[in-house]
N, C-alpha and C positions, 0 to 999 in steps of 0.2 A: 525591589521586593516591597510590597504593601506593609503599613502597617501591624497587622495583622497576620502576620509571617506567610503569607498566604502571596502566592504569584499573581501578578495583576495581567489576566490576559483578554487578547484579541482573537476574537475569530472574523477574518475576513468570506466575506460568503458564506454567511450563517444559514439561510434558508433554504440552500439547494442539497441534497442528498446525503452531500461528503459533512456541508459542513452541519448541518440539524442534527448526522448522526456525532460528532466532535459534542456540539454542544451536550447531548444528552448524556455523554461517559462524563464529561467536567463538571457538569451540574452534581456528581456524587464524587468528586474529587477533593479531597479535604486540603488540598494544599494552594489549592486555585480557585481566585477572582474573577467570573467571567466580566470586564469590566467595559467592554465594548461585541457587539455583534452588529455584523453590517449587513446588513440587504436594500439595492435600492428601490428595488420592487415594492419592499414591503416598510420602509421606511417612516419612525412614525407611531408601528403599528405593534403591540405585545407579541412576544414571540407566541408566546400562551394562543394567540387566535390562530397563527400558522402552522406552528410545529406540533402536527398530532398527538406525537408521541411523547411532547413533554407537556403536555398541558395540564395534567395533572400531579407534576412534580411541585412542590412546596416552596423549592429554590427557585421556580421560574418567574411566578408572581412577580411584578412590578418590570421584568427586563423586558428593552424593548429594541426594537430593529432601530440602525441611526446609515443614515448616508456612508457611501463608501469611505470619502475622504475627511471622515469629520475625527478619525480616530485620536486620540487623546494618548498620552505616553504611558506604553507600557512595556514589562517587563519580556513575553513573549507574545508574537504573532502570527497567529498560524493563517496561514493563504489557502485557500479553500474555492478560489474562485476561477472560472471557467480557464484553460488554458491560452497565456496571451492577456489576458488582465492584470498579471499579479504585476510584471514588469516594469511597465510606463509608471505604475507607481512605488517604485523600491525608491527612488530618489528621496519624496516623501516619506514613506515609513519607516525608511532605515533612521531618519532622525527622528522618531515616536517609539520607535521600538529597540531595545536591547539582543534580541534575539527575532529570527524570523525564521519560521518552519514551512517550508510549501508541503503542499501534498500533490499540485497542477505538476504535470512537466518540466517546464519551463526553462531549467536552470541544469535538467539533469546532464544532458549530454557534452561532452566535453572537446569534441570532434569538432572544428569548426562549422566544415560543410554538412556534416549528418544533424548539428546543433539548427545550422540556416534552412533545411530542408524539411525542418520537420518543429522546429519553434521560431523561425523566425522574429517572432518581437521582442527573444530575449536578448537581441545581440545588442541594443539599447544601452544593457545592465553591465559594467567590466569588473565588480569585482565577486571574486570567486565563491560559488555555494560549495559546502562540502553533501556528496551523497552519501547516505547512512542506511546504513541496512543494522537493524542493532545487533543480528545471530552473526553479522562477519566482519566486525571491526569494536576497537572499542569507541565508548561514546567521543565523539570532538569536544569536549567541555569549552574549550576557548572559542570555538567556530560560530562566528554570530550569524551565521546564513549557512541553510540546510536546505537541502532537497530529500524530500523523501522518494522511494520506486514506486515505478508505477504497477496495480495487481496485480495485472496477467505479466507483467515483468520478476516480480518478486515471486508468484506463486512458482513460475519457471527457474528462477535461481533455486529454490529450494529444493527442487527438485534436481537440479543439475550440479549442482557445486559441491557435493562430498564425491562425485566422480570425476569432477575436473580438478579439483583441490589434487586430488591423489593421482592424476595423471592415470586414469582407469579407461576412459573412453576415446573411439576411435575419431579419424577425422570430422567426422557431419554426424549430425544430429537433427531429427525431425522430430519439432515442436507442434502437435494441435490443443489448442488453448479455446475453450469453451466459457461464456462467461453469462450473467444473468443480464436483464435487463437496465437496474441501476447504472451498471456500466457508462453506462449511457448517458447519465448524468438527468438531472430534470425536467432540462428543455429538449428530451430528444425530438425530433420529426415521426419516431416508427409510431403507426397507430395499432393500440392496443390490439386492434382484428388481425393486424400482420404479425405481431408475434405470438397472441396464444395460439399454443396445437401446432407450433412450429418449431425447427431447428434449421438453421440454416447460416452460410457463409457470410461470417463480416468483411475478413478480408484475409482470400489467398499470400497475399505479397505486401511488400510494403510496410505494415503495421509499424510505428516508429516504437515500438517495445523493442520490437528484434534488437535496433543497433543498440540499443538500453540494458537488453541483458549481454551482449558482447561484451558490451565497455563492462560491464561490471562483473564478468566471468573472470576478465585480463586485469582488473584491480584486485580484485578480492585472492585472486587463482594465478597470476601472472601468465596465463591460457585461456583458448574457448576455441571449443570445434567450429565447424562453418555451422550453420544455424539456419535448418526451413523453418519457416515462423508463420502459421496460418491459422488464423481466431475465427469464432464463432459464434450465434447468438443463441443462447438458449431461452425456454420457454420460463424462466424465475424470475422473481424479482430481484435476486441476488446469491452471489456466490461465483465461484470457478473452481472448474475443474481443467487441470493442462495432463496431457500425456506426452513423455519425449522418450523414443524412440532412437536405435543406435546402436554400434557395432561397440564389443570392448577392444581394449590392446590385447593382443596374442598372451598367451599364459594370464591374463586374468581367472580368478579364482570368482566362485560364490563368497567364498569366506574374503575376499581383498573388498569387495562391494560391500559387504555386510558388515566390517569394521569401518568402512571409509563413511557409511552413515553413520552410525555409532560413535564415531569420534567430532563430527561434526556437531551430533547433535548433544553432545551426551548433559550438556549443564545448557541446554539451553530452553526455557519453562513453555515456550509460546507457539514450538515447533515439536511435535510429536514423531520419530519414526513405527511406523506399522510392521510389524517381523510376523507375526503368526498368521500369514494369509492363506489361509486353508479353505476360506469361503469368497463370493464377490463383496458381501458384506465389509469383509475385512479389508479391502482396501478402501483408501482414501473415499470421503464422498461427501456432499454437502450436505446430508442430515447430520451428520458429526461434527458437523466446523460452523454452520453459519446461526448466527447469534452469539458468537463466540470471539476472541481474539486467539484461537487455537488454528495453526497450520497442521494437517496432518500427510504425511511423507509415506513411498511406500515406494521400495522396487525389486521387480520381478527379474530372474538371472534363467537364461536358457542358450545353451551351448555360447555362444562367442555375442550373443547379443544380450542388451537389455531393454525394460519397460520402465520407466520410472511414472509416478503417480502424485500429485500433489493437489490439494483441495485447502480452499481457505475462506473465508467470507470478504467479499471484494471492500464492503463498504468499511468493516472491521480491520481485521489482519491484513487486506490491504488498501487500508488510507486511514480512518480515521484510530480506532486502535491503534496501529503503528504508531500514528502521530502520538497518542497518548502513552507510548511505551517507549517512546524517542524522548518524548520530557521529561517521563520520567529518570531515565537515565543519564541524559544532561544533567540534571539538578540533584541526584544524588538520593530520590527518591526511592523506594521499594518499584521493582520493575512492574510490577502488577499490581498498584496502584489504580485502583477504576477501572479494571478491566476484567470481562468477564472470561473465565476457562470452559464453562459450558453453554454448547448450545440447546438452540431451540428445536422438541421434536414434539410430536412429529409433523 
């Protein structure tokens, strides 16, 4: 801990999406030292000339981007950087840092083969991250290495995990997960003319979310139906919306669904469930969630089936918020600390 009772941190990958948005919650965090930012693109250079969005913050003044590996010790470190970077260098940072937070993949999956097929350059790294999800475990306090989930991973558990918690849904479950642009991170390839005015398929199969919310259905839930998992790009700069679809177990009730949210949610600030869906308005959607660290929740009950609904801000609620609601909770902070509960309309 700094002098200054204030945490001395690191953002690795300041410049790219996940982590510019990191820096801009910390810079009004009163308990944190932003004491390194890396980018090596911009290396060198004030954050104030790259990062639009903070340049006119008063805390920004003087920071500036420094080389990957030039990090200096510090208290936590959050990884921010493309998937397959953070790795090759944990050997390194784990002796700079006390703590280290990914937000990349890297570390999540626990499977060997699902882990070598879909992050290969974590298999480098042998000692164990713990995954955190903060609505379904309590914080690891002791655990110096963390992986956070991935969006469309997490906005999918939220939506899925008070009816697998309670043993309410049938064998298979169909997942379409919708996601904005950012997604995509900064260096995408798609050019801007391909995706406005467009919707269209990321990826039918495969998507290495899918085995990421299994493994964390069977952690969290000691369960997980079989899982269709197929994403897609929509025309925003940010946000997701997932819909999962699905048969209940025989004698499921409205009322067994509707307490099994409620109990899930019911002390938790950063997850909203939606019950009075009278209109389309009223369900989930991303003029209600993005600009926000708020997840909002919502499902639908018709005869033996359901619709489940969840919306959240990819860059927020799922990545960099989280991050800043994961530390907070580590360190004994107020869980909403820096973070914002409303979004931006219209």
């Amino acid at each position: 801990m700094a002098d200054n009772d204030r945490l001395r941190v690191a953002v690795l990958g300041a410049s790219g999406y996940t982590g510019a948005e990191l820096v801009r919650l910390l810079l009004d965090h009163p308990r944190v030292e932003l004491a390194y930012l890396s980018s090596e693109r911009y290396s060198g250079l004030p954050i104030t000339s790259v990062l639009a969005g903070v340049r006119n913050h008063p805390a920004a003044a003087g920071l500036r981007f420094q080389p990957l590996d030039a990090c200096d010790e510090v208290d936590v470190a959050f990884g921010c950087l493309p998937t397959g970077a953070l790795p090759p260098r944990m050997p390194k940072l784990s002796e700079r840092a006390e703590r280290v937070i990914n937000l990349a993949g890297d570390f999540r999956l626990t499977d060997p083969e699902e882990a070598a097929a879909h992050y290969p350059e974590s298999a480098g790294w042998d000692q164990p991250f713990h995954y955190f999800v903060p609505e379904f475990s309590p914080p690891p306090a002791d655990a110096r290495f963390i992986n956070l989930p991935g969006c469309m991973a997490v906005t999918t558990l939220y939506a899925l995990q008070p009816l697998v918690a309670a043993d309410l849904v049938g064998d298979e479950v169909v997942v379409d997960a919708k996601t904005g642009a950012s997604g995509s991170g900064a260096k995408s390839s798609e050019h801007p003319a391909e995706r406005i005015g467009n919707f269209r398929v990321h990826k039918p199969f495969g998507h290495r979310h899918a085995p990421e919310i299994v493994q964390a259905l069977h952690t969290f839930s000691g369960r997980a139906p079989r899982l269709r998992f197929s994403t897609y790009s929509l025309d925003v700069s940010r946000g997701i919306l997932i819909s999962a679809y699905g048969p209940l177990r025989p004698e499921v009730s409205r009322l067994d669904v509707k307490r099994a949210y409620g109990k899930t949610y019911a002390k938790t600030p950063f997850v909203r469930v939606r019950t009075a869906l009278k209109t389309p308005g009223d369900f989930p959607m991303l003029k209600s969630v993005v600009g926000s660290n708020m997840a909002e929740v919502a499902v639908s009950v018709r005869e033996d089936r359901f619709v489940a609904v969840a919306a959240l801000d990819n860059l927020l609620k799922g990545a960099a918020g989280q991050a800043v609601q994961a530390l907070n909770l580590l360190h004994g902070f107020e869980q909403s600390t820096a973070l914002p509960f409303t979004a931006v309309t219209p």
